[in-house]
C-alpha positions as CSV (number, residue, x, y, z in Angstrom):
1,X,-53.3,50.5,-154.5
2,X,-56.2,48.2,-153.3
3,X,-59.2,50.6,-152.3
4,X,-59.7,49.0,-149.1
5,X,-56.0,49.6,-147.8
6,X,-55.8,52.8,-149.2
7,X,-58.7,53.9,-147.1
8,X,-57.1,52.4,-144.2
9,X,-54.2,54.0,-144.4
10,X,-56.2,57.8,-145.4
11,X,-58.0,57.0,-141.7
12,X,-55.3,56.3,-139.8
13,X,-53.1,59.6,-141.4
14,X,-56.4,61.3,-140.2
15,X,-56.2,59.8,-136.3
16,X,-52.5,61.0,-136.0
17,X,-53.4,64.3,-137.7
18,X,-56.2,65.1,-135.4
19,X,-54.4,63.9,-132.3
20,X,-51.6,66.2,-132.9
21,X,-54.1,69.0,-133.7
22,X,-55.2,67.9,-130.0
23,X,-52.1,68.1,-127.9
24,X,-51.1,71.5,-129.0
25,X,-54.1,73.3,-127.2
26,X,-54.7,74.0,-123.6
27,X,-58.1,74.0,-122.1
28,X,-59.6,75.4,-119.2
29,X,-56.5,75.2,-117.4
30,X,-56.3,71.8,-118.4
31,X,-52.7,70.2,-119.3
32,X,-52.4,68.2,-122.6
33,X,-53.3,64.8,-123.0
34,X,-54.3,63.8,-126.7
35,X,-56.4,60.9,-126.6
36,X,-58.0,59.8,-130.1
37,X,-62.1,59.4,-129.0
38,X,-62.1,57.3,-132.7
39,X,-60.0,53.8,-132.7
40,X,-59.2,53.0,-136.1
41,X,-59.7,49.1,-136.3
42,X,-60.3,46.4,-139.1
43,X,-63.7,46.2,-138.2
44,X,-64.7,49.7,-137.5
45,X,-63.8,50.0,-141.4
46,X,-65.6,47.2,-142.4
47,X,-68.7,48.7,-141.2
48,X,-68.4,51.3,-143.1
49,X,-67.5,49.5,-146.1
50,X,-68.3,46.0,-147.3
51,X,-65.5,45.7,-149.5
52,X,-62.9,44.9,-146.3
53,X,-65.0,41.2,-146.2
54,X,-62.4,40.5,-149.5
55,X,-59.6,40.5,-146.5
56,X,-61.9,37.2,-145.0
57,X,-60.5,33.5,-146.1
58,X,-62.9,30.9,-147.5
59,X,-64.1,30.1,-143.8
60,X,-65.0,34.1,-143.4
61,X,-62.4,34.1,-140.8
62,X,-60.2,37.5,-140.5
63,X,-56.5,36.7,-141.0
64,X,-54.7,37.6,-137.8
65,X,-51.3,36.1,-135.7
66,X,-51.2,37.5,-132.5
67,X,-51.6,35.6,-129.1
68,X,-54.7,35.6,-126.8
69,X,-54.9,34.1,-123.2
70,X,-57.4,32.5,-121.7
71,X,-60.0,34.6,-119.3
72,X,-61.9,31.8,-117.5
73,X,-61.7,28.8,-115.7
74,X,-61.0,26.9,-118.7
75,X,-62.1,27.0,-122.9
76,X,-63.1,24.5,-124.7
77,X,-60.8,24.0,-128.0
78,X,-62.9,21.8,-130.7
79,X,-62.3,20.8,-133.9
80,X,-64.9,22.9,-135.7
81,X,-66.5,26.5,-134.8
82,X,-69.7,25.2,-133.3
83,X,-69.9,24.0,-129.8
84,X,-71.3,20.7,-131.3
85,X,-68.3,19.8,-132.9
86,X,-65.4,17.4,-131.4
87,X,-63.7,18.3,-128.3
88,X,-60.2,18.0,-128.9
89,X,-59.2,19.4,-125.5
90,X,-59.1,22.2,-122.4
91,X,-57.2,24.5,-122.0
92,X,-56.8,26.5,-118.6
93,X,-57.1,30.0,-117.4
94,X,-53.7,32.4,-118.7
95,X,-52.9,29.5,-120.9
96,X,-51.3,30.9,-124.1
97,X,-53.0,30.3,-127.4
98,X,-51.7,31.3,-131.1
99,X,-54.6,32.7,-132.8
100,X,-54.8,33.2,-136.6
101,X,-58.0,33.6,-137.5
102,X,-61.2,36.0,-136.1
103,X,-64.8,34.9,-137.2
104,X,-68.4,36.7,-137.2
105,X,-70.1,33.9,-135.4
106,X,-68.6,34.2,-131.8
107,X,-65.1,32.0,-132.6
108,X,-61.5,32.4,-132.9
109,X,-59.2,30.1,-135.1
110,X,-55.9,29.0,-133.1
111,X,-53.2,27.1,-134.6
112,X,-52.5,23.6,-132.5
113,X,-51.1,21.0,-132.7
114,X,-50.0,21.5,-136.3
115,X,-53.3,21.9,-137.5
116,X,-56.0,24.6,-136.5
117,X,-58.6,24.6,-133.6
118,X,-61.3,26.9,-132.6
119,X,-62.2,28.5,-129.3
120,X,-64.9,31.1,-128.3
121,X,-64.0,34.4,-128.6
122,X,-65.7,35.9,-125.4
123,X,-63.5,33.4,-123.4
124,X,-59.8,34.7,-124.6
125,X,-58.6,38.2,-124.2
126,X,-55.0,40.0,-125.6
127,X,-53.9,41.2,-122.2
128,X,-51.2,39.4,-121.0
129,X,-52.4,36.7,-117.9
130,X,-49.8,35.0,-115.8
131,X,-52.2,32.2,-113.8
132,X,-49.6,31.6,-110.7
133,X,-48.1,35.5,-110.6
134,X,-49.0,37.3,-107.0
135,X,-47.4,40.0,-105.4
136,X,-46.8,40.9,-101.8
137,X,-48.4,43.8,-100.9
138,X,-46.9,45.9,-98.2
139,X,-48.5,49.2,-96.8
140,X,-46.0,50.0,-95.0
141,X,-44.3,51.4,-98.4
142,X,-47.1,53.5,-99.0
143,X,-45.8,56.3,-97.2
144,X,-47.3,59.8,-98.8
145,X,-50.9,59.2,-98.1
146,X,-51.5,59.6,-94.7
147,X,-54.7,57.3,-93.8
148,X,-54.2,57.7,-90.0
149,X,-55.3,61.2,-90.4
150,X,-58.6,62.6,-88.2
151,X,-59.6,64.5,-90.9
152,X,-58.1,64.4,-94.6
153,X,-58.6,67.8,-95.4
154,X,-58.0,69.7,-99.2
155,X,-54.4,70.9,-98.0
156,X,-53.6,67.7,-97.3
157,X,-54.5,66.8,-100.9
158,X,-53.1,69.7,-102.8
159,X,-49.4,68.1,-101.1
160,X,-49.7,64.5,-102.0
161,X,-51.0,64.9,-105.3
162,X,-47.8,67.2,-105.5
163,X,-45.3,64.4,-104.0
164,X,-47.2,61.7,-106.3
165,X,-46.4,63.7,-109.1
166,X,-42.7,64.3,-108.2
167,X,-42.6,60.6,-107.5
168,X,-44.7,59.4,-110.3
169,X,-44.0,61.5,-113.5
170,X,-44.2,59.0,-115.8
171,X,-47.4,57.6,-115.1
172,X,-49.7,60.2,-113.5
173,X,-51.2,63.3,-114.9
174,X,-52.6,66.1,-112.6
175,X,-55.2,68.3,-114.4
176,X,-57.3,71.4,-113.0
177,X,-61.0,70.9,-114.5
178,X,-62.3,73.7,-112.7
179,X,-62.3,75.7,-109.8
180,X,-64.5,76.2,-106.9
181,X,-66.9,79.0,-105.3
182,X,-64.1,79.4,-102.3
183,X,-61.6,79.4,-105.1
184,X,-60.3,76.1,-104.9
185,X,-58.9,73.9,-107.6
186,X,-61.1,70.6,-108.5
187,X,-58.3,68.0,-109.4
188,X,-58.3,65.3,-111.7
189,X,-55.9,62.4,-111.8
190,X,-55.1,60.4,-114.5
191,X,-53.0,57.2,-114.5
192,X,-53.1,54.9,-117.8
193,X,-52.2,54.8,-121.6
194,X,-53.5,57.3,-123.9
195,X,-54.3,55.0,-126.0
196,X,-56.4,52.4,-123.8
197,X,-59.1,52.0,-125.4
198,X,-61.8,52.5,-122.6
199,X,-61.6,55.1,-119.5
200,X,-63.3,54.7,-116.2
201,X,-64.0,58.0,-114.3
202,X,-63.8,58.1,-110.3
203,X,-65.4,60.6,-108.6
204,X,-65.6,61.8,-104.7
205,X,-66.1,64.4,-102.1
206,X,-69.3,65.6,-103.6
207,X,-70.3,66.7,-100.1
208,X,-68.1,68.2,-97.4
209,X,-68.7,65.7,-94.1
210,X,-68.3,63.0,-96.8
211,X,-64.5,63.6,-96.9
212,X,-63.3,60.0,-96.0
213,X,-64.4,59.3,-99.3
214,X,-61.6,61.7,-100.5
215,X,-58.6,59.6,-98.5
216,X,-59.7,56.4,-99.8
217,X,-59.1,57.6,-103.7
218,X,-56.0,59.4,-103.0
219,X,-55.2,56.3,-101.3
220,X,-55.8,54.2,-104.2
221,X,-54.0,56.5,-106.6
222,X,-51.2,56.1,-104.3
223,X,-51.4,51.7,-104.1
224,X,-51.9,51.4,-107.7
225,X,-48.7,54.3,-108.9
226,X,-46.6,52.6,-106.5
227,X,-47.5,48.7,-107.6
228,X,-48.1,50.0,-111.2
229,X,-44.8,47.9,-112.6
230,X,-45.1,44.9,-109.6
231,X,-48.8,44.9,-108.9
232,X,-51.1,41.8,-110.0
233,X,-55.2,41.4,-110.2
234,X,-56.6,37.9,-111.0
235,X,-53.3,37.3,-113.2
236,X,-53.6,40.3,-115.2
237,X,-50.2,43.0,-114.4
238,X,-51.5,46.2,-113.6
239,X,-49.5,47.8,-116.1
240,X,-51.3,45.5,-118.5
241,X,-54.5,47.2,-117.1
242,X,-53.9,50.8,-117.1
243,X,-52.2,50.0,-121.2
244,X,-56.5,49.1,-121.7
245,X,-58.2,51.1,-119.2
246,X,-57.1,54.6,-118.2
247,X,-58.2,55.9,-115.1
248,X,-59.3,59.2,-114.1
249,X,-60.1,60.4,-110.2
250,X,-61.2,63.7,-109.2
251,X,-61.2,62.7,-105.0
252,X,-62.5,66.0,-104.0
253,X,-65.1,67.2,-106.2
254,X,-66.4,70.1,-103.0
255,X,-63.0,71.4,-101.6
256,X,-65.1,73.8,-100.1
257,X,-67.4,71.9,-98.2
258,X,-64.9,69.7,-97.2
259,X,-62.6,73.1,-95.6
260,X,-66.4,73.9,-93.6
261,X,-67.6,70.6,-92.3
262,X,-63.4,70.4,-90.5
263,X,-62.8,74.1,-90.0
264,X,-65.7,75.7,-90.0
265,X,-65.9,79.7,-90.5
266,X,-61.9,79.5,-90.9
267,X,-61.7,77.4,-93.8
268,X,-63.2,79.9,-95.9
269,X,-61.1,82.6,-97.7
270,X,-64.5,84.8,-98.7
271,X,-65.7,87.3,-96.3
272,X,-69.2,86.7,-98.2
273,X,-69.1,83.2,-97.6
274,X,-68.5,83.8,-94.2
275,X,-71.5,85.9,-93.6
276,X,-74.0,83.3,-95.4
277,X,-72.9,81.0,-93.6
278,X,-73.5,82.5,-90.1
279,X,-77.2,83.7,-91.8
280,X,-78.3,80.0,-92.5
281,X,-77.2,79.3,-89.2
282,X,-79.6,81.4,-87.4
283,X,-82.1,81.0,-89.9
284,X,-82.1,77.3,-89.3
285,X,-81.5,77.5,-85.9
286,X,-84.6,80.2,-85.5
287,X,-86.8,77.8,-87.8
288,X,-86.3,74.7,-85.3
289,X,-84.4,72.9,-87.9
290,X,-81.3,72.4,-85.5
291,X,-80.2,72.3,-81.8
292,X,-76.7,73.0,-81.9
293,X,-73.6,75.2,-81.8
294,X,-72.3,77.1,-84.8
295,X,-69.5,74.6,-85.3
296,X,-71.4,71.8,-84.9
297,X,-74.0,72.9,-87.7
298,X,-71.0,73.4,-90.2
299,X,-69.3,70.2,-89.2
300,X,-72.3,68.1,-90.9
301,X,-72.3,70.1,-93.7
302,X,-72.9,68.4,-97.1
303,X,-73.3,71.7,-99.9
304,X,-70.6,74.0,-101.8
305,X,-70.3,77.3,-100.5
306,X,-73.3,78.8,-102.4
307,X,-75.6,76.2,-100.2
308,X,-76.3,74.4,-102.9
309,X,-76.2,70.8,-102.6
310,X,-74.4,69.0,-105.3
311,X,-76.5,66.1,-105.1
312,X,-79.4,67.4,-106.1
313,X,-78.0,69.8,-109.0
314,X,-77.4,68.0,-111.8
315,X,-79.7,68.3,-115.1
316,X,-81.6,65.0,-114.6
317,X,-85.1,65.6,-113.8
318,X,-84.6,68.9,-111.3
319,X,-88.0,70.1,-111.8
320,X,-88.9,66.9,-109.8
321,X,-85.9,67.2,-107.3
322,X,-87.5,67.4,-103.8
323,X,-85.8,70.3,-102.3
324,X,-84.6,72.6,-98.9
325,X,-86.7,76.3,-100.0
326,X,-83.1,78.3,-99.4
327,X,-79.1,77.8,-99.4
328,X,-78.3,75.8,-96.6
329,X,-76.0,73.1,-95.1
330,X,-78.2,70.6,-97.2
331,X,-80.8,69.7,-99.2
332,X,-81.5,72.9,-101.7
333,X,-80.8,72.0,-105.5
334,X,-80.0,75.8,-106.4
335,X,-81.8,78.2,-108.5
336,X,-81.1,76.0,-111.9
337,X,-80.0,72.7,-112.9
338,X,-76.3,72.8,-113.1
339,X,-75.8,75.9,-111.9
340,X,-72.8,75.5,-109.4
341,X,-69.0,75.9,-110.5
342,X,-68.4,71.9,-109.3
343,X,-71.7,70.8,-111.3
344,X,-70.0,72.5,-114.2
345,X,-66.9,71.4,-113.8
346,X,-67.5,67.5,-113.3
347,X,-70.1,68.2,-116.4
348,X,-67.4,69.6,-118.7
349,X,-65.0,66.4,-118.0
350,X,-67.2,64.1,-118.7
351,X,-68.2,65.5,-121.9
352,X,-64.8,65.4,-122.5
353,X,-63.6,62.1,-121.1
354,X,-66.7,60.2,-122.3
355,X,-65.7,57.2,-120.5
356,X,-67.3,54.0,-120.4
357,X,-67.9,53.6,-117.1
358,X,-68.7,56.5,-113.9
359,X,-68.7,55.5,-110.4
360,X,-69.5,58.1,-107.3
361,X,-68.2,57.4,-103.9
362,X,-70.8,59.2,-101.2
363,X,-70.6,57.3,-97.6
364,X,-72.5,55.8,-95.6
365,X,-73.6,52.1,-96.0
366,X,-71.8,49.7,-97.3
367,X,-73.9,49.6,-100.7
368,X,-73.8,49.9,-104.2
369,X,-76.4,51.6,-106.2
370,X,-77.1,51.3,-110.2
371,X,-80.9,51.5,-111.1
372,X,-81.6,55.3,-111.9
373,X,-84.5,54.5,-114.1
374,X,-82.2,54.5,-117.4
375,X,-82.8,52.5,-120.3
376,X,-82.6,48.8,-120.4
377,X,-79.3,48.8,-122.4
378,X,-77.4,51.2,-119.8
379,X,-79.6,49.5,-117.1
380,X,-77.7,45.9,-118.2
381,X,-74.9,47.3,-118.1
382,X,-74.8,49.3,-114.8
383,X,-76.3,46.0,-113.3
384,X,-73.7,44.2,-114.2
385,X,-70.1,45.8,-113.5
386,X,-72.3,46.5,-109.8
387,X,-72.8,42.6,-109.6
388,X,-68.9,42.1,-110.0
389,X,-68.2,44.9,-107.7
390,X,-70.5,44.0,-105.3
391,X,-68.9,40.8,-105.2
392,X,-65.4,41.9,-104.7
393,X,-66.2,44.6,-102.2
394,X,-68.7,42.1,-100.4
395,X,-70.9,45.5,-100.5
396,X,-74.8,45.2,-100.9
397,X,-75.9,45.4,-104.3
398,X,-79.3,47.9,-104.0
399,X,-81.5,46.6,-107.0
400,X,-84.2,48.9,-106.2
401,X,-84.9,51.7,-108.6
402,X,-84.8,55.0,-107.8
403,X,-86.6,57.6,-107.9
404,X,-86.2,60.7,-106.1
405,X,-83.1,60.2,-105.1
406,X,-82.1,60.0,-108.7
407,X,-83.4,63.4,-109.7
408,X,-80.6,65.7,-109.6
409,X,-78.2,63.4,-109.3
410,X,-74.3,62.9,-110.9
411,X,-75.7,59.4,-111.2
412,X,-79.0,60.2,-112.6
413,X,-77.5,63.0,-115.3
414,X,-74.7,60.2,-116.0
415,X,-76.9,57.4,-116.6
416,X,-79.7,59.0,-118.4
417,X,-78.9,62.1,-120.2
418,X,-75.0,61.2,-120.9
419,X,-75.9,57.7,-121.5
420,X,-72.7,56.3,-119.8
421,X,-73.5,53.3,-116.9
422,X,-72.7,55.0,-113.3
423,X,-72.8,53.1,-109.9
424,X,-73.0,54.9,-106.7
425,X,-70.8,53.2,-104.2
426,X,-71.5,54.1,-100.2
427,X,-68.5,53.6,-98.4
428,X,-68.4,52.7,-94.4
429,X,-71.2,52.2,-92.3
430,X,-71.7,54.6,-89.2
431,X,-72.8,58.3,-90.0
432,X,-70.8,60.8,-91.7
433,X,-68.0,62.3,-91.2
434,X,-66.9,58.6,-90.3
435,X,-64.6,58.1,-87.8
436,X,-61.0,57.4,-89.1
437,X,-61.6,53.5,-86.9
438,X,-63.1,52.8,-90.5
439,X,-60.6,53.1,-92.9
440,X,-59.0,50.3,-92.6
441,X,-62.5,47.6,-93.2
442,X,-63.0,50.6,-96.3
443,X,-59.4,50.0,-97.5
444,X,-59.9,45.8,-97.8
445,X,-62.8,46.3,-99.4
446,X,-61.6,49.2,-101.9
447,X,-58.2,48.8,-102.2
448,X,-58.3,46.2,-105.9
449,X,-61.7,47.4,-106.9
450,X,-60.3,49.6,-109.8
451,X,-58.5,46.7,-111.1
452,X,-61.5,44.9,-110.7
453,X,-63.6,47.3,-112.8
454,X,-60.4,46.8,-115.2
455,X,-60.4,43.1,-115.2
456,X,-64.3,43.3,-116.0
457,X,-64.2,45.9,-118.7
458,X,-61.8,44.2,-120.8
459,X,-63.7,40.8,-120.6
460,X,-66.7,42.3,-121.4
C-alpha cells in the first residue's frame, strides 16, 4: 500500500477512535457531545509529510471534483492562474462552478466550457449559496420566548430552554458547565454539526442589571432553531451554516445577580447571602457611596453573590485591575484572579470548546469593542469580524485600545492569554437595566448577527 495513503487512512482510524473514546464520558455534569479538536485533511497531512505533494499533477494542482460557489459580487475566471492572464469571463455571486483542481498559489482549477479555467480561491466557498433565495420572517411564530417581558428573569430561562429542547431535539443541546454561588445552573446551548469545523461562543448576563442581554440570546436561539431548515443569510441556508459553524450560548452567565438586581433579598435561596447583602448595604450606605432604599441598591446590582464582579475577575492582568476595597454591588475583582464559581465555569468551557471566535454581550451603548492590547495577529483578526459586525448591526466600532478596562476582563483573558479573538458587543443605549421599550431597535440589530459571524467565518 502507497505510504502516503496508508497514513491517511492510520489518521483517520485514529480520529474515529478517539471521538468515540470522547462520547462515552460525562464531565462536570456535562452531556456528551464528541467533537474531534483535530480535522484530518489532505493538507494537514501534507504538512507533516512531503511525500503527499506526489498526489499534485504536473501544474502542482491537487486533484479534487467537488462544486464551489461563488462568495462575492462576481470572480474573474481566466485562462491561466495569474490574474495577468486572459479573461475568459465573470461569473456571478452563488454561481455554481465545477472545480477539479486546488493549487498553492491562491487558485482553483474549474472545468468550463470543455476545457479548464482558473479562479481565485479566496473568492469561492463549498457551502451551498442560492443568490435569489429569501425567506419571510414572521415573529409572530416565535411564540416560547417571551420578549414583552419587564424583566427576563433565570426562571423564565430555565422553562424555555426546556420547551426549546422539547421542540428542538434534534438540533439543540442543553449542557450544565457549572453552577453558581446561589446554586444555580450556568447553561450552555449548542446548536450546529459536530463536525463544523469552527465554533463561535456567545456569552451574556455577566452582570445581574445587565439581564436584557440574556432575552436577546435566548431570543436568538429561539429565531435561528425555528428557521434552522427555512432560514436564509446573504444566500447561504442556515442549516448550511450551523453544518460549518456550531454555535454555543451560555445567555446567563450570573443567574444570581440577575435573581438580586429583579427580586432583591428574595431571589436568594442562602440565608448567608442574604445577610452580606444587607451588610454592603449599610456599609455603602454609611460610607456615602449611595442614597437609596435597600431595593433600589440591589436593583443596580452588577456582581455574583460573593460581591465579586465578574468583570473584573478574570486572569488577564488582575494585579493591575482598578478595584472597589470589599464585596459589593460592584466594582471589587475578588481575593484572586478567577476565583468565582462563574469565572471558573466560563474558563473551563472555553478551554474546552476552543472556538475561534468569543463575543460578550454587556449593555449599554450601542458599541462594539475589540482592542484589548493583544497581539497583532489576534488584533487583525478581532478588528476584522468587529468591522463586519459593526456593519450589520450599524453599532459603533470602538477602535480605541484598552486598558484598564481590559484588565480582568472575559475579553482581556480571551484575547490575550487564550489567544482566541473576542469582541465585546454593548447592546441598547439608555442605562441598565434597560427598559423593555428597547428590545425591539436590539432585536433588528441582533437578530442575523450570528449568521453574520457565520457567513464571515467561512469566507475568511
Amino acid at each position: 500500500m502507497n505510504k502516503t495513503v496508508h497514513r491517511l487512512i492510520s489518521l483517520m482510524l485514529m480520529c474515529v477512535l478517539l471521538t468515540g473514546c470522547t462520547s462515552s464520558k460525562k464531565k462536570d455534569k456535562r452531556e456528551d457531545f464528541a467533537y474531534c479538536e483535530h480535522i484530518v485533511t489532505l493538507e494537514s497531512v501534507s504538512a507533516e509529510d512531503p511525500s503527499v505533494s506526489e498526489l499534485r499533477d504536473e501544474e502542482g494542482f491537487l486533484h479534487v471534483n467537488d462544486i464551489v460557489y461563488v462568495n462575492t459580487d462576481t470572480i474573474n475566471i481566466r485562462e491561466a492562474a495569474n490574474a495577468e492572464s486572459e479573461l475568459v469571463d465573470v461569473a456571478e455571486f452563488g454561481t455554481q462552478l465545477n472545480r477539479t483542481g486546488i493549487g498553492q498559489d491562491g487558485w482553483d482549477r474549474i472545468s468550463y466550457e470543455d476545457g479548464s479555467c482558473y479562479v481565485s480561491h479566496e473568492l469561492v466557498t463549498v457551502v451551498p449559496i442560492s443568490a435569489n433565495q429569501n425567506f419571510e420572517y414572521s415573529a409572530a411564530v416565535l411564540t416560547v420566548v417571551d420578549s414583552k417581558h419587564k424583566q427576563y428573569s433565570y426562571d423564565d430561562m430555565v422553562l424555555d430552554l426546556k420547551e426549546l429542547r422539547e421542540t428542538y431535539p434534534d438540533k439543540m443541546k442543553l449542557n450544565i458547565i457549572g453552577t453558581s454561588v446561589d446554586n444555580r445552573n450556568i447553561f450552555e446551548v449548542v446548536i450546529g454539526s459536530e463536525k463544523a469545523k469552527k465554533d463561535i461562543y456567545l456569552v451574556s448576563g455577566l452582570c445581574g442589571a445587565e439581564y436584557m442581554s440574556s432575552l436577546v440570546l435566548m431570543k436568538q436561539i429561539e429565531y435561528y432553531l425555528h428557521y434552522y431548515e427555512a432560514g436564509y443569510y446573504e444566500g447561504y441556508a442556515f442549516s448550511d451554516l450551523f453544518d460549518n459553524v456550531r454555535v454555543h450560548i451560555v445567555p446567563m452567565l450570573n443567574p444570581d445577580s440577575v435573581e438580586i438586581s429583579q427580586h432583591y433579598l428574595a431571589g436568594m435561596h442562602s440565608e448567608k447571602i442574604v445577610m452580606h447583602l444587607k451588610e454592603w448595604f449599610d456599609r455603602d450606605q454609611m460610607n456615602g457611596g449611595i442614597n437609596s432604599n435597600l431595593d433600589n441598591y440591589l436593583m443596580f446590582f452588577f456582581a455574583n453573590a460573593q460581591g465579586v464582579d465578574l468583570r473584573k475577575n478574570f486572569p488577564y492582568q488582575w494585579d493591575a485591575t482598578g478595584s472597589a476595597l470589599q464585596p459589593g454591588a460592584n466594582g471589587y475583582r475578588g481575593n484572586s484572579a478567577g476565583s468565582e464559581a462563574e469565572t471558573k465555569a466560563i474558563m473551563h468551557a472555553l478551554s474546552e470548546v476552543k472556538p475561534d471566535l468569543l463575543v460578550v454581550y454587556h449593555t449599554t451603548g450601542s458599541r462594539i469593542y475589540f482592542n484589548y492590547g493583544q497581539s497583532d495577529d489576534i488584533l487583525a483578526k478581532t478588528r476584522s469580524y468587529g468591522s463586519y459586525l459593526s456593519r450589520m448591526m450599524t453599532y459603533e466600532l470602538n477602535d480605541k485600545k484598552l486598558t484598564e478596562d481590559a484588565c480582568g476582563s472575559l475579553a482581556g483573558y480571551s484575547n490575550n492569554i487564550l489567544q482566541i479573538p473576542s469582541l465585546t458587543v454593548h447592546l441598547g443605549n439608555g442605562s441598565a437595566p434597560l427598559s423593555p421599550n428597547e428590545f425591539n431597535a436590539i432585536w433588528n440589530a441582533c437578530r442575523d448577527s450570528w449568521a453574520a459571524l457565520q457567513v464571515n467565518m467561512i469566507e475568511w
